[in-house]
PDB file of N, CA, C and O in Angstrom:
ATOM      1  N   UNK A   1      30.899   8.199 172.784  1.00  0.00           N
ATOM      2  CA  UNK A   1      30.234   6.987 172.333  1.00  0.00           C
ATOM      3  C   UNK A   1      30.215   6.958 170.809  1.00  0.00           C
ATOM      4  O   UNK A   1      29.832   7.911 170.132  1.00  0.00           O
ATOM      5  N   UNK A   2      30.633   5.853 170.337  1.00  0.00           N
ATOM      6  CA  UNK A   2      30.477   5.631 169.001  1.00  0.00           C
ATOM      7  C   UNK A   2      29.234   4.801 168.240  1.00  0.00           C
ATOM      8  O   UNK A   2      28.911   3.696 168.677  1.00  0.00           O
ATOM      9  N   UNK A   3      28.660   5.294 167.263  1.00  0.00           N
ATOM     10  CA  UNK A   3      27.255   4.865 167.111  1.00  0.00           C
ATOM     11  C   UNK A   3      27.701   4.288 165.922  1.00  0.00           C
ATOM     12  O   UNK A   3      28.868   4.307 165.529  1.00  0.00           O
ATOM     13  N   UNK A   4      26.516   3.648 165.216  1.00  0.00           N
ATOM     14  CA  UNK A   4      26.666   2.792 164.245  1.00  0.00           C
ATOM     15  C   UNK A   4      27.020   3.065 162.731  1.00  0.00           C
ATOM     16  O   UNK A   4      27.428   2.264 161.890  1.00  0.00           O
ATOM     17  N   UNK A   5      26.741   4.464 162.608  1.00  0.00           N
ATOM     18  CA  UNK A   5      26.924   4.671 161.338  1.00  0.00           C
ATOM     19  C   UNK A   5      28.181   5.298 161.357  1.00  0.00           C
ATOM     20  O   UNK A   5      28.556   5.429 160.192  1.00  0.00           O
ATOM     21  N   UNK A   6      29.215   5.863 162.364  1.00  0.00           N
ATOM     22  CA  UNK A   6      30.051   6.127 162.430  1.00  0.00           C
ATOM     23  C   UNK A   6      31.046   4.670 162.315  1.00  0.00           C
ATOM     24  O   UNK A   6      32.083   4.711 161.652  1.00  0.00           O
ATOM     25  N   UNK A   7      30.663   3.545 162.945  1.00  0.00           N
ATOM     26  CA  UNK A   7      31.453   2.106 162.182  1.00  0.00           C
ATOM     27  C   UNK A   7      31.186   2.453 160.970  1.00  0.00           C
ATOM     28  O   UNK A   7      31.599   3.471 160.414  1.00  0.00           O
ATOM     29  N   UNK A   8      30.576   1.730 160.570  1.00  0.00           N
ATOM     30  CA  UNK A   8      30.345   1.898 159.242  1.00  0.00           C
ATOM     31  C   UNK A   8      31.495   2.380 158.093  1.00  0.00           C
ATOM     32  O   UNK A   8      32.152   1.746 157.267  1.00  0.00           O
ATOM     33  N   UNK A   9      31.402   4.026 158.502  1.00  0.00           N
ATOM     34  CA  UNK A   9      32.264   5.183 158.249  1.00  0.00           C
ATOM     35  C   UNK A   9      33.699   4.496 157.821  1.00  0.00           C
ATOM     36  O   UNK A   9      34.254   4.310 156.738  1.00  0.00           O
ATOM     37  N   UNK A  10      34.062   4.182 159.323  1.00  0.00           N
ATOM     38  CA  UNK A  10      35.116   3.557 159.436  1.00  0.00           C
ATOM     39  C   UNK A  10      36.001   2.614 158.625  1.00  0.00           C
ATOM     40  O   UNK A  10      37.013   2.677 157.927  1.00  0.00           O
ATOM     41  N   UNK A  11      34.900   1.483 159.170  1.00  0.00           N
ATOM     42  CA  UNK A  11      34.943   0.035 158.423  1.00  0.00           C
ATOM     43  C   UNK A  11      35.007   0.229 156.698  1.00  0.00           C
ATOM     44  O   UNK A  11      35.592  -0.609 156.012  1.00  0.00           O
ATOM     45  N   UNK A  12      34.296   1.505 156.056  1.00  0.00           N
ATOM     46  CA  UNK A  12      34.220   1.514 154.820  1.00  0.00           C
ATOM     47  C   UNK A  12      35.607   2.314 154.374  1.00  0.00           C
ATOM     48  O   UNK A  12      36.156   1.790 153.405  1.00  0.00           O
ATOM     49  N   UNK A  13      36.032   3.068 154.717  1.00  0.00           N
ATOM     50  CA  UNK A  13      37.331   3.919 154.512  1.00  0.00           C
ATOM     51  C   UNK A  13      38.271   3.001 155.171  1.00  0.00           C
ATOM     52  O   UNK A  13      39.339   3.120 154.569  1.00  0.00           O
ATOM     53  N   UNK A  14      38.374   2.232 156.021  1.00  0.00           N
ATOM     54  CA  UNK A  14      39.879   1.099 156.307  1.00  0.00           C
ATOM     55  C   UNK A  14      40.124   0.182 155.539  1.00  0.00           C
ATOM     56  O   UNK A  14      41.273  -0.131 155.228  1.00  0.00           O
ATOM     57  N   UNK A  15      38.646  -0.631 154.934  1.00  0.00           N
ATOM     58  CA  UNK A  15      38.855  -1.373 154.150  1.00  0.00           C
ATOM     59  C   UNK A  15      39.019  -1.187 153.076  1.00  0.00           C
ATOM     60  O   UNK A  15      39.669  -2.081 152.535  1.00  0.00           O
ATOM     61  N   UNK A  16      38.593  -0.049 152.181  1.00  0.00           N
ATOM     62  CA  UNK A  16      39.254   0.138 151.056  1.00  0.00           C
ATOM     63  C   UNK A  16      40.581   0.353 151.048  1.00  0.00           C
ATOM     64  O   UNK A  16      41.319  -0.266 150.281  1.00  0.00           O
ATOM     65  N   UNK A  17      41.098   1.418 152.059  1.00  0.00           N
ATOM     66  CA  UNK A  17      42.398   1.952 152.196  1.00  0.00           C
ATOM     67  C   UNK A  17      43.526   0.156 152.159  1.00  0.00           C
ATOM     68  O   UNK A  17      44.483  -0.149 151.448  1.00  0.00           O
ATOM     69  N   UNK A  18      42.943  -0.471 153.043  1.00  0.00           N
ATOM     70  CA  UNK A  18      43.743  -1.553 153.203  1.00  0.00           C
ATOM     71  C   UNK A  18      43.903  -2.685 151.565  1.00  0.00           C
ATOM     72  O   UNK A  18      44.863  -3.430 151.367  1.00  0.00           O
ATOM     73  N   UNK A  19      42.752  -2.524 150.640  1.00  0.00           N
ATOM     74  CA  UNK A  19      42.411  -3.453 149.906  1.00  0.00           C
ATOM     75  C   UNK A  19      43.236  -3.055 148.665  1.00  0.00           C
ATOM     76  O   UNK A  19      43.625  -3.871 147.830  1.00  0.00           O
ATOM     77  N   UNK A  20      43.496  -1.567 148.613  1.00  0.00           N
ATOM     78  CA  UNK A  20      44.136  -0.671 147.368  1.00  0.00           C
ATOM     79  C   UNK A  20      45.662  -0.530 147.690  1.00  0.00           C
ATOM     80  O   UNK A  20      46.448  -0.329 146.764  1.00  0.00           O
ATOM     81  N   UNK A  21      46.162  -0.646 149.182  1.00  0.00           N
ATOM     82  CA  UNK A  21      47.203  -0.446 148.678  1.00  0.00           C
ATOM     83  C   UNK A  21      48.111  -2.451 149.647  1.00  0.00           C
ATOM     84  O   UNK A  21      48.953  -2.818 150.467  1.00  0.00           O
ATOM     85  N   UNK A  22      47.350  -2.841 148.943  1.00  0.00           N
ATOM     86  CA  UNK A  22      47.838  -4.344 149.426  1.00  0.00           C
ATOM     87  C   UNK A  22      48.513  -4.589 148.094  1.00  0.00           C
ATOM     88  O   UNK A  22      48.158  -3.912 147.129  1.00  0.00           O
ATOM     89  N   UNK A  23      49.577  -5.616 147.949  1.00  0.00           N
ATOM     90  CA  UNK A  23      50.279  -5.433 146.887  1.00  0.00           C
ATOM     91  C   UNK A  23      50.241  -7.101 146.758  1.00  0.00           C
ATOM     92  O   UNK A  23      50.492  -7.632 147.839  1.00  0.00           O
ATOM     93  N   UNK A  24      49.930  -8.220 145.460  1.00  0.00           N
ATOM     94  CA  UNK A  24      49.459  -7.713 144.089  1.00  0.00           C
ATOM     95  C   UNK A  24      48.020  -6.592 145.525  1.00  0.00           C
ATOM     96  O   UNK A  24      47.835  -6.494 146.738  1.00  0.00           O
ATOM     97  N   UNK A  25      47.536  -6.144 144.441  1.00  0.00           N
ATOM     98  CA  UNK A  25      45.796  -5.445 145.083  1.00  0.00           C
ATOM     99  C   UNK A  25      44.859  -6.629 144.787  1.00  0.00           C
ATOM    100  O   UNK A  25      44.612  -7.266 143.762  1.00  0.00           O
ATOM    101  N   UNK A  26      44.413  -6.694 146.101  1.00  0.00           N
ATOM    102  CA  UNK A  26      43.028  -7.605 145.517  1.00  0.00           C
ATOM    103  C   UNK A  26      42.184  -7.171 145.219  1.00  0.00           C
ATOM    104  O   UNK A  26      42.263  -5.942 145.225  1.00  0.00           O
ATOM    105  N   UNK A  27      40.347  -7.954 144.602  1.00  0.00           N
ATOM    106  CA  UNK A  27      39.675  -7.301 144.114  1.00  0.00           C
ATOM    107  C   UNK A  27      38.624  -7.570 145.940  1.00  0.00           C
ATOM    108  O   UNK A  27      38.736  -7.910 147.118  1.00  0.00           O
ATOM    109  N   UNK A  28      37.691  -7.094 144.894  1.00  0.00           N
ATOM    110  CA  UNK A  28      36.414  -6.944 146.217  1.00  0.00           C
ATOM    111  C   UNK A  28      36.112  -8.330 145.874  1.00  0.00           C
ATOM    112  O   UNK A  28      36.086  -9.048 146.873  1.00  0.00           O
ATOM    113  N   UNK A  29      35.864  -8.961 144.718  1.00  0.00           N
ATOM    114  CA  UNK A  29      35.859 -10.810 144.205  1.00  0.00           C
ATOM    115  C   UNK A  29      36.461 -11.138 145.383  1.00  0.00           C
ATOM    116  O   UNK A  29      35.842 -11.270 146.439  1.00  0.00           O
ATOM    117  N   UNK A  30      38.040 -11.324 145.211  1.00  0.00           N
ATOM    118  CA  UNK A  30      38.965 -11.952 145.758  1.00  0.00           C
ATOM    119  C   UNK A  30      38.661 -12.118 146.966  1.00  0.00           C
ATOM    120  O   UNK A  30      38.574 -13.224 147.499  1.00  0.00           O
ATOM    121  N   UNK A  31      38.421 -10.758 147.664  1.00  0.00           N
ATOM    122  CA  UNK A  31      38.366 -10.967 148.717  1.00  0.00           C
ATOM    123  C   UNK A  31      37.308 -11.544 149.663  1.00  0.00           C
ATOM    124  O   UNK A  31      37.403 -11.906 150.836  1.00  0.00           O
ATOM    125  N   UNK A  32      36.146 -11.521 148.712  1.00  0.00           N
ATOM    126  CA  UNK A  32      35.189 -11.993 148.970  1.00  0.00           C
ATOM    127  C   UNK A  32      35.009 -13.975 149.548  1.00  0.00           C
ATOM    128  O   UNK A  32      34.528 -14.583 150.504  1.00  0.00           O
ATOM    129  N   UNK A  33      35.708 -14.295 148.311  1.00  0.00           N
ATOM    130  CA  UNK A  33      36.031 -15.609 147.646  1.00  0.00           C
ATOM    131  C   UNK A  33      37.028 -15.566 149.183  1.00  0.00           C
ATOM    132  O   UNK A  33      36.581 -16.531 149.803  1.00  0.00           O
ATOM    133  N   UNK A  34      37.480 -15.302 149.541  1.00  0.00           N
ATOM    134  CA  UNK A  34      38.842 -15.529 150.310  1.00  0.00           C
ATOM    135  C   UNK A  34      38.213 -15.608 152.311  1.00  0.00           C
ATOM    136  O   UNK A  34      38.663 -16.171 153.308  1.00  0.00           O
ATOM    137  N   UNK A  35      36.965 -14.683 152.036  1.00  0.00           N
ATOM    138  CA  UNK A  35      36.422 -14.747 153.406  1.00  0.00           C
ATOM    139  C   UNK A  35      35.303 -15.286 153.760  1.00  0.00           C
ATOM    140  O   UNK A  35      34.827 -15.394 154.890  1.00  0.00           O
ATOM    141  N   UNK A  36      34.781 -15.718 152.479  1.00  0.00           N
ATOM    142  CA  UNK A  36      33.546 -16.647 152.372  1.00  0.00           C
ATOM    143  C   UNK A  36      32.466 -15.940 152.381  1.00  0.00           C
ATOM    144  O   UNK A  36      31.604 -16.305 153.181  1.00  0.00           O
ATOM    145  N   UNK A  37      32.227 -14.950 151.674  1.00  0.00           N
ATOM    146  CA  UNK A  37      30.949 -14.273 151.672  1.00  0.00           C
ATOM    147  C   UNK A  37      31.037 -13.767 149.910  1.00  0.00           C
ATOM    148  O   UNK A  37      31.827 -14.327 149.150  1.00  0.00           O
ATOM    149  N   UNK A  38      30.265 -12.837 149.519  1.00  0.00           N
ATOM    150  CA  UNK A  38      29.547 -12.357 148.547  1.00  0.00           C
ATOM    151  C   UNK A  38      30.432 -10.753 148.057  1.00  0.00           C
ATOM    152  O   UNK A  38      30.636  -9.802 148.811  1.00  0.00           O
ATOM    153  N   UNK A  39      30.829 -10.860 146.603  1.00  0.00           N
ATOM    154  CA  UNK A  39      31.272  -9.422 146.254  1.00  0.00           C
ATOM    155  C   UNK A  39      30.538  -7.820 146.841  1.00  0.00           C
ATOM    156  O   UNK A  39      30.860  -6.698 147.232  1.00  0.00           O
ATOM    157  N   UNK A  40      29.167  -8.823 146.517  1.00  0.00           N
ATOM    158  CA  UNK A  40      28.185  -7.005 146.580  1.00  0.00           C
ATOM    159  C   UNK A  40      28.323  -7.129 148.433  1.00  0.00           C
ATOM    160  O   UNK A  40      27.833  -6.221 149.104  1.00  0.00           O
ATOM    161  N   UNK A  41      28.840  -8.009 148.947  1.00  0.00           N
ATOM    162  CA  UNK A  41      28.796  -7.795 150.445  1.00  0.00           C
ATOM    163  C   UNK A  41      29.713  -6.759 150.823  1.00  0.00           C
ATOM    164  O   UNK A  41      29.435  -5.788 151.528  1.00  0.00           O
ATOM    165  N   UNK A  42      30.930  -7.054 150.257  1.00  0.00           N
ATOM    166  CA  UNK A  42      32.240  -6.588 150.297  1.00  0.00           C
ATOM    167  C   UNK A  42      31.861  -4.884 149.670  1.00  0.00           C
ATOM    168  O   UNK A  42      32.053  -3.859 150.324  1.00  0.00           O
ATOM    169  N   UNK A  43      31.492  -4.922 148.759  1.00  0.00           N
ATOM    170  CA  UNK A  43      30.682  -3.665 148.565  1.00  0.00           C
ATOM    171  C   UNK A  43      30.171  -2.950 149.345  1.00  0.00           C
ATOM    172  O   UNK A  43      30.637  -1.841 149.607  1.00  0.00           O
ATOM    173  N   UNK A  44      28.945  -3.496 149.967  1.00  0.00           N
ATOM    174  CA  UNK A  44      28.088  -2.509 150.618  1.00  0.00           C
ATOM    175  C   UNK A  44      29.362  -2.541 152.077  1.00  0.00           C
ATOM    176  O   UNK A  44      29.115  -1.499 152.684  1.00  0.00           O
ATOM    177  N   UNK A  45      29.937  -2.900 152.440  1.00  0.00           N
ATOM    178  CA  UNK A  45      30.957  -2.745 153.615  1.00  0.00           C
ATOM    179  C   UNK A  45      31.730  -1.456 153.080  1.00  0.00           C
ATOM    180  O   UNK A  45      31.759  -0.325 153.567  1.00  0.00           O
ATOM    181  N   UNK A  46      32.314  -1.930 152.002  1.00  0.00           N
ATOM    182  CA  UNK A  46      33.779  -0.561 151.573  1.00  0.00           C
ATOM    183  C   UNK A  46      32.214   0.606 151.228  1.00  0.00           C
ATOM    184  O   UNK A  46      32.715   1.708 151.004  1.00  0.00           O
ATOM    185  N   UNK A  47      30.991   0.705 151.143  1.00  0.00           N
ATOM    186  CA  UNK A  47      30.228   2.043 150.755  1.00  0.00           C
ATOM    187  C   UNK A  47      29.655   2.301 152.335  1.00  0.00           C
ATOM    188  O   UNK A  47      28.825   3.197 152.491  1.00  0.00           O
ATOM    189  N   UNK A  48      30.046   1.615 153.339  1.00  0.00           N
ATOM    190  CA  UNK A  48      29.041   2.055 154.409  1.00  0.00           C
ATOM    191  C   UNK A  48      27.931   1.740 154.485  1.00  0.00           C
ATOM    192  O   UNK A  48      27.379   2.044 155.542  1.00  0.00           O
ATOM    193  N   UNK A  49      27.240   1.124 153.610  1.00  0.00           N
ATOM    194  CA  UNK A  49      25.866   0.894 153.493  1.00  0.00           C
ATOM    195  C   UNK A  49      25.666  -0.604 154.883  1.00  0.00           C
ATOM    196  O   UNK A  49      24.703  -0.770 155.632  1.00  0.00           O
ATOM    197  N   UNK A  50      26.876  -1.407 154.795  1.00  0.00           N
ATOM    198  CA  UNK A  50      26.323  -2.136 156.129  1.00  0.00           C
ATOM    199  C   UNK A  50      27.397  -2.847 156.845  1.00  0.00           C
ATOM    200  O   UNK A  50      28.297  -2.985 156.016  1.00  0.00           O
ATOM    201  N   UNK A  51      27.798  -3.426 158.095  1.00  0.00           N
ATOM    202  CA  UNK A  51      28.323  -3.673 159.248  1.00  0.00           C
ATOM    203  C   UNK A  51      28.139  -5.151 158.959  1.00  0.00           C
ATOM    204  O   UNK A  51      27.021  -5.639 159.123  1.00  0.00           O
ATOM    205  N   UNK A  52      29.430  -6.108 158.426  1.00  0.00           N
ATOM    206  CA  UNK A  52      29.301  -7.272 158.473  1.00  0.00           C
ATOM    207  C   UNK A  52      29.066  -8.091 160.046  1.00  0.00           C
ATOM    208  O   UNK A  52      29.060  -7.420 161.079  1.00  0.00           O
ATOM    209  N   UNK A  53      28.890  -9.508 160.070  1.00  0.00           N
ATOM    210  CA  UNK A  53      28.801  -9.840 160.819  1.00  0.00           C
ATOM    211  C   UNK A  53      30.263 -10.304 161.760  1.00  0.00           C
ATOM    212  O   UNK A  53      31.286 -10.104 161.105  1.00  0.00           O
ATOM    213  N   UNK A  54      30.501 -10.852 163.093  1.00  0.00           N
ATOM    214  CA  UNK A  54      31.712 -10.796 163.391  1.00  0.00           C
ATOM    215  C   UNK A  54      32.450 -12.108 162.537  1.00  0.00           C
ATOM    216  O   UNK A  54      33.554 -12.116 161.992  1.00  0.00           O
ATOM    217  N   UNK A  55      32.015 -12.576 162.576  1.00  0.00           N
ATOM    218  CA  UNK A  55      33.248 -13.623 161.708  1.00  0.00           C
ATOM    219  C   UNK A  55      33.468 -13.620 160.162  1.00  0.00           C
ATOM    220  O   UNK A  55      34.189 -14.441 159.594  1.00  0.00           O
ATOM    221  N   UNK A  56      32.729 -12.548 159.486  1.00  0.00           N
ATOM    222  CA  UNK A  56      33.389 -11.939 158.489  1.00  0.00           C
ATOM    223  C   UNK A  56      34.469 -10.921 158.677  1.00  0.00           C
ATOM    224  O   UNK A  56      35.470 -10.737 157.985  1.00  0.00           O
ATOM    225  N   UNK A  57      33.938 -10.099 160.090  1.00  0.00           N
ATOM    226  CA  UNK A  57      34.533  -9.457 160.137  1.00  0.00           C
ATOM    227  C   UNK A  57      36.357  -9.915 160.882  1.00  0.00           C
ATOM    228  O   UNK A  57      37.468  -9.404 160.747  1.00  0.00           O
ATOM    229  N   UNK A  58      35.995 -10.731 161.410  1.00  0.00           N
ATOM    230  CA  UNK A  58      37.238 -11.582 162.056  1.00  0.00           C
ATOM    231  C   UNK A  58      37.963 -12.077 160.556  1.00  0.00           C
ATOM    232  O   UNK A  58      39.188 -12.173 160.477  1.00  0.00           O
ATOM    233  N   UNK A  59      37.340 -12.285 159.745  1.00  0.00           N
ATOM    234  CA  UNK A  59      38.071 -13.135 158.598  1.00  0.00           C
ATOM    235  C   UNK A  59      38.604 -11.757 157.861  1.00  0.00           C
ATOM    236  O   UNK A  59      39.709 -12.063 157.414  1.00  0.00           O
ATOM    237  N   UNK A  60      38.341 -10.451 157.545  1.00  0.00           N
ATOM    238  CA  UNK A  60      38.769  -9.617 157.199  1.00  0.00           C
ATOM    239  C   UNK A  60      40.095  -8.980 157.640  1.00  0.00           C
ATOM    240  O   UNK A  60      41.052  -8.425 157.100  1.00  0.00           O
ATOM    241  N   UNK A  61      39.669  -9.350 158.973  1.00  0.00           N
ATOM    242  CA  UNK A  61      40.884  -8.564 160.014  1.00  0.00           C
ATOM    243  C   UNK A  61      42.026  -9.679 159.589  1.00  0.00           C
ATOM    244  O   UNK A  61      43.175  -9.295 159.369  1.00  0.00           O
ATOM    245  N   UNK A  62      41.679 -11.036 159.484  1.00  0.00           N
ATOM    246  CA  UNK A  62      42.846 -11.876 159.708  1.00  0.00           C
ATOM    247  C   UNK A  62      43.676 -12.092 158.088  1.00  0.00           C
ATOM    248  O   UNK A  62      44.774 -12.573 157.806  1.00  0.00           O
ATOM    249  N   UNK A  63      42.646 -11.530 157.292  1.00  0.00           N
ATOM    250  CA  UNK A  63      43.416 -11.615 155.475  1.00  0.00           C
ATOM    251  C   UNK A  63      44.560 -10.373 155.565  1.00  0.00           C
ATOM    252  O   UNK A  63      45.744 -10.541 155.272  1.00  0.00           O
ATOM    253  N   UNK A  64      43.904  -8.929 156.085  1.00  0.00           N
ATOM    254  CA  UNK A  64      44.558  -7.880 156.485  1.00  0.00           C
ATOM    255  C   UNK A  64      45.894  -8.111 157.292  1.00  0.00           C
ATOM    256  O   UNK A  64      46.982  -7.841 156.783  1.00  0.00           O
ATOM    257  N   UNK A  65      45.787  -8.566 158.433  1.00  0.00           N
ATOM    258  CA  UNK A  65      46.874  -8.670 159.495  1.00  0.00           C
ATOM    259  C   UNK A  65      46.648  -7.769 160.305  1.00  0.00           C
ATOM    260  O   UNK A  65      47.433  -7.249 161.098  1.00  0.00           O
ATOM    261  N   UNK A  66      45.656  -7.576 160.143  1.00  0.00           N
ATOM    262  CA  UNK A  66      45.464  -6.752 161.466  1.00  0.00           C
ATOM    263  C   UNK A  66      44.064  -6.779 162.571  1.00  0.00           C
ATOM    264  O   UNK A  66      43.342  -7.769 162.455  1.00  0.00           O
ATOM    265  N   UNK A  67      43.747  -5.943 163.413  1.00  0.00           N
ATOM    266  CA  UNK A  67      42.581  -5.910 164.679  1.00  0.00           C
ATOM    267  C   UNK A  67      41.122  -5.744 164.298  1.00  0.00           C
ATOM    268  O   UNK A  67      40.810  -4.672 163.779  1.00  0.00           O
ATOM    269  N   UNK A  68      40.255  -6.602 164.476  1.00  0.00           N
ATOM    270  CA  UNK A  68      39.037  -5.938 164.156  1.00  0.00           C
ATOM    271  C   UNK A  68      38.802  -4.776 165.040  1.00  0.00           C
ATOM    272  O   UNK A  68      37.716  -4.198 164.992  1.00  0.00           O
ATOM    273  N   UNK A  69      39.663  -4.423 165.778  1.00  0.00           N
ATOM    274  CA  UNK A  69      39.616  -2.852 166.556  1.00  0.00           C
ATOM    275  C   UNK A  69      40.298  -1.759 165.136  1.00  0.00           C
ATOM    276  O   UNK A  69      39.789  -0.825 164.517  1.00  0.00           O
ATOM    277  N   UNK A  70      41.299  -2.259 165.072  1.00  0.00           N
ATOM    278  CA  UNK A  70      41.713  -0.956 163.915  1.00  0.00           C
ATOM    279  C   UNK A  70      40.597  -1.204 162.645  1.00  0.00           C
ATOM    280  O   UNK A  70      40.000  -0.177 162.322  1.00  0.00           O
ATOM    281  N   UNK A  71      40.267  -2.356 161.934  1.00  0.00           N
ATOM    282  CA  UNK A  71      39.475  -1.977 160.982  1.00  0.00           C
ATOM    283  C   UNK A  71      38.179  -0.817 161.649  1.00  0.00           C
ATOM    284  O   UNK A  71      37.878   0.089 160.871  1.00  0.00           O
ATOM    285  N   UNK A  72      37.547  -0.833 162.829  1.00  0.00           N
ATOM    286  CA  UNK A  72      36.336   0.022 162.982  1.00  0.00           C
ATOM    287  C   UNK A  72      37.088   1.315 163.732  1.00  0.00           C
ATOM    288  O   UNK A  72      36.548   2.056 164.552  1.00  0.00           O
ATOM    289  N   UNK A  73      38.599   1.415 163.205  1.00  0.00           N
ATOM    290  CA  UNK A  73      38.882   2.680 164.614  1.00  0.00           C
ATOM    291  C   UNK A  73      39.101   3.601 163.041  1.00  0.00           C
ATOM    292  O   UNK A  73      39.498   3.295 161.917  1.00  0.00           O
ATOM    293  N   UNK A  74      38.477   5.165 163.855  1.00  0.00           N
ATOM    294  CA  UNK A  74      39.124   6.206 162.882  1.00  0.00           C
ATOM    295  C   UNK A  74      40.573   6.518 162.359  1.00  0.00           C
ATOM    296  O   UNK A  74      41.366   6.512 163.300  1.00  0.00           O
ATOM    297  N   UNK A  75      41.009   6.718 161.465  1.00  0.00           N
ATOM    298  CA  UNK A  75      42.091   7.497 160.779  1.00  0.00           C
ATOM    299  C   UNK A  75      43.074   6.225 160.958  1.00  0.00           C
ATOM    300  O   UNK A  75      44.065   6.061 161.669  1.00  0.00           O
ATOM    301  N   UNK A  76      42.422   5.408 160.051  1.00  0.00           N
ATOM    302  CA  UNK A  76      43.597   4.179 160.055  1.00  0.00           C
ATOM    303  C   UNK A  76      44.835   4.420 159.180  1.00  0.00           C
ATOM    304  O   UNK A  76      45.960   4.077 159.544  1.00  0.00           O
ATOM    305  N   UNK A  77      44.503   5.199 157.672  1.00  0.00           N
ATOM    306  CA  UNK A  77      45.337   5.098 156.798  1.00  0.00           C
ATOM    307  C   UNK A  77      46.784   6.495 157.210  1.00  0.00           C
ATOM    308  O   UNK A  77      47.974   6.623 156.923  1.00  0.00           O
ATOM    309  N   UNK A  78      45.824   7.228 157.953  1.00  0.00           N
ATOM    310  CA  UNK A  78      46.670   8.479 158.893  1.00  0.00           C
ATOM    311  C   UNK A  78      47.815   7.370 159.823  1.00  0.00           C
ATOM    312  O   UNK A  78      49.006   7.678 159.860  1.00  0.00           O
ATOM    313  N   UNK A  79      47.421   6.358 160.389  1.00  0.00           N
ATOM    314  CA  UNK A  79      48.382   6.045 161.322  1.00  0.00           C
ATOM    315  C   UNK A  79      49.437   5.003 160.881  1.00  0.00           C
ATOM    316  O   UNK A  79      50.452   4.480 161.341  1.00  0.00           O
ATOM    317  N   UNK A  80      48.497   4.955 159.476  1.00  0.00           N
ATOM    318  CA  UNK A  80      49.482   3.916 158.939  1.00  0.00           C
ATOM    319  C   UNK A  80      50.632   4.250 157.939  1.00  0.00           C
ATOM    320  O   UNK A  80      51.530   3.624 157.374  1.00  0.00           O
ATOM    321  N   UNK A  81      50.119   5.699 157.995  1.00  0.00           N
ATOM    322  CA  UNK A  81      51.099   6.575 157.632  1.00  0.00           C
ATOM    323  C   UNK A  81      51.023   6.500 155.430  1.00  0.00           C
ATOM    324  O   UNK A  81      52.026   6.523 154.716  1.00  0.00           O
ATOM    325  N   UNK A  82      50.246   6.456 155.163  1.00  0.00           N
ATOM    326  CA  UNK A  82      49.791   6.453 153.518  1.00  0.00           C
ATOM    327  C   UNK A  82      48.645   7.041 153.514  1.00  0.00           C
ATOM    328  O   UNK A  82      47.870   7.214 154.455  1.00  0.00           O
ATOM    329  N   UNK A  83      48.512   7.500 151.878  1.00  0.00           N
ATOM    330  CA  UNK A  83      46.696   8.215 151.800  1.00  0.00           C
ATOM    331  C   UNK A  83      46.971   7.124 150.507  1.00  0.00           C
ATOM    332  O   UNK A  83      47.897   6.546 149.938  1.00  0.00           O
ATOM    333  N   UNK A  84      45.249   7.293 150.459  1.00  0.00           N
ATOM    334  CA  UNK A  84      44.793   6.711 149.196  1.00  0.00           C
ATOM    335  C   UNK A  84      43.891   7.697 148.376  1.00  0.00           C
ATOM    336  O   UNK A  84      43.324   8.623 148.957  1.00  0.00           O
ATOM    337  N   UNK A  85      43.732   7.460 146.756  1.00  0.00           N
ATOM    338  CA  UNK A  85      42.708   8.740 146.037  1.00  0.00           C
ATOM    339  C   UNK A  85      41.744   7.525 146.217  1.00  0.00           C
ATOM    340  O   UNK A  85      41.811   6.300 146.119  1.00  0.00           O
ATOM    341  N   UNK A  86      40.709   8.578 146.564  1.00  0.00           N
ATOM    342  CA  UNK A  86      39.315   8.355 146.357  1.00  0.00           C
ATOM    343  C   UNK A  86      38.477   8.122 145.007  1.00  0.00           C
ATOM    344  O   UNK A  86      37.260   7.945 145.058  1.00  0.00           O
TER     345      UNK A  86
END
C-alpha cells in the first residue's frame, strides 16, 4: 500500500526530473502559468510539501506527455533512462 507521503515523494522527484530535463526547460512560472495554478504551488509539489488536486494534476500529466500514474509511480527518471543533479 502506498500512503500519502510516499506520493508526494514521488510526485516531487518526477516532476522536477521531468521539468529540468524538458528542452527549452521550463520554469516552475511557466509551468504554472501553463496549468493554471500558482508558482509557490508548483513549488510546494516539486518539495513534497503537498499533493495537487486532480485536474492540476491531469494538466501536469498532459504538458509532460505523460500518465498521472507515472508522475506518482517510483523511479520514473530510472525508467526513463536519465538522472538529474539535485
Amino acid at each position: 500500500m502506498i500512503n500519502e507521503q510516499r506520493l508526494r515523494n514521488n510526485l516531487a522527484k518526477n516532476m522536477k526530473y521531468l521539468r529540468l530535463i524538458k528542452r527549452p526547460r521550463i520554469s516552475q512560472k511557466a509551468l504554472a502559468h501553463y496549468i493554471g495554478t500558482t508558482q509557490r504551488s508548483i513549488s510546494r509539489y516539486e518539495c513534497g510539501e503537498a499533493l495537487p488536486p486532480l485536474y492540476i494534476l491531469a494538466g501536469i500529466a498532459r504538458y509532460f506527455g505523460c500518465t498521472m500514474d507515472e508522475l506518482l509511480q517510483d523511479g520514473l527518471p530510472e525508467k526513463k533512462g536519465r538522472d538529474i543533479k539535485e
